[in-house]
C-alpha positions as CSV (number, residue, x, y, z in Angstrom):
1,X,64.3,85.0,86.0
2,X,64.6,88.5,85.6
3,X,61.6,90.9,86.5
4,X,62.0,94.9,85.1
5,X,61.6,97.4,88.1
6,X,57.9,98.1,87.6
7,X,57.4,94.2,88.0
8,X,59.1,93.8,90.4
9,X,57.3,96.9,92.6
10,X,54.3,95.8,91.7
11,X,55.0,92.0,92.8
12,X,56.1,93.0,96.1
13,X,53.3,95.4,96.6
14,X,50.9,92.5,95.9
15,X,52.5,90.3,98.6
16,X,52.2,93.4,101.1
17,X,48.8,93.9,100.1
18,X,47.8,89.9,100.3
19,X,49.8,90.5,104.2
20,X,46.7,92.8,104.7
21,X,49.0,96.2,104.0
22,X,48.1,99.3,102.2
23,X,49.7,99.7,99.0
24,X,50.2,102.0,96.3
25,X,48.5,102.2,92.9
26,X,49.8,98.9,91.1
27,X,50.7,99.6,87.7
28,X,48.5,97.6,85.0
29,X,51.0,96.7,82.7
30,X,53.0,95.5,85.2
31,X,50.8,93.3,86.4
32,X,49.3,91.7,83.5
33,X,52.8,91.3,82.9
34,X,52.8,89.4,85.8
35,X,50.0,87.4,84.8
36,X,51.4,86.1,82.0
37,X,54.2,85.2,84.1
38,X,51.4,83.1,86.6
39,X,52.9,85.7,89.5
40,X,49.4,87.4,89.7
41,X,45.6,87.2,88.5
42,X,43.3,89.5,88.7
43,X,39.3,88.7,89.7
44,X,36.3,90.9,90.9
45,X,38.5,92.4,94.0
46,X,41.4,93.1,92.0
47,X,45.0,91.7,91.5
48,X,46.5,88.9,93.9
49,X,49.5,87.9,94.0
50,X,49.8,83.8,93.1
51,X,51.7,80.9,95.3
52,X,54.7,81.4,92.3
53,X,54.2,84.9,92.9
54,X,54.6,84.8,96.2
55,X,57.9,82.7,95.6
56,X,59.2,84.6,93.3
57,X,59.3,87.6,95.7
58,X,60.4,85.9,98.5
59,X,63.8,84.6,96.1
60,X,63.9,88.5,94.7
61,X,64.2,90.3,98.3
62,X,66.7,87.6,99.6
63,X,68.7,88.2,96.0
64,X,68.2,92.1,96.3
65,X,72.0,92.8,95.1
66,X,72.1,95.6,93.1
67,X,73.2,94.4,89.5
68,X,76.9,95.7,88.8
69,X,76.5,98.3,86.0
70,X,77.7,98.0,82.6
71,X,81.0,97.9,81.3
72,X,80.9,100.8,79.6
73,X,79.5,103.4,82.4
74,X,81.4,104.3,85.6
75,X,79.5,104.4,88.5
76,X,79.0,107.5,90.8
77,X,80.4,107.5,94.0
78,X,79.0,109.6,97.0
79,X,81.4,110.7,99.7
């Protein structure tokens, strides 16, 4: 499964906000994107993150290896 950035922010904001942490704004798109997905539903106090959501960022932050870049782009080294 592959979530875009925004998802993926706004699914680990919701599990640090059902953990009884302050979060951010969540984006909307994001997370009815998440909805559809069965990561998230929203009811009268807002959006919560779902048991599969809850999953799915627990396997996202122990897979959080950044992607190699393209084969066509040369990535930018600091020194």
């Amino acid at each position: 499964m592959s979530l875009t950035p925004g998802q993926l922010t706004a699914l680990r904001n919701l599990a640090r906000k059902q953990a009884g942490e302050d979060v951010n704004w969540i984006n909307i798109a994001d997370a009815r994107a998440l909805t559809e997905l069965g990561f998230a539903e929203r009811n009268r106090g807002g959006w919560e993150i779902t048991p599969a959501g809850l999953a799915a960022a627990k396997s996202q932050s122990e897979s959080d290896e950044p992607e190699p870049p393209p084969n066509n782009v040369d990535p930018i080294r600091r020194l």
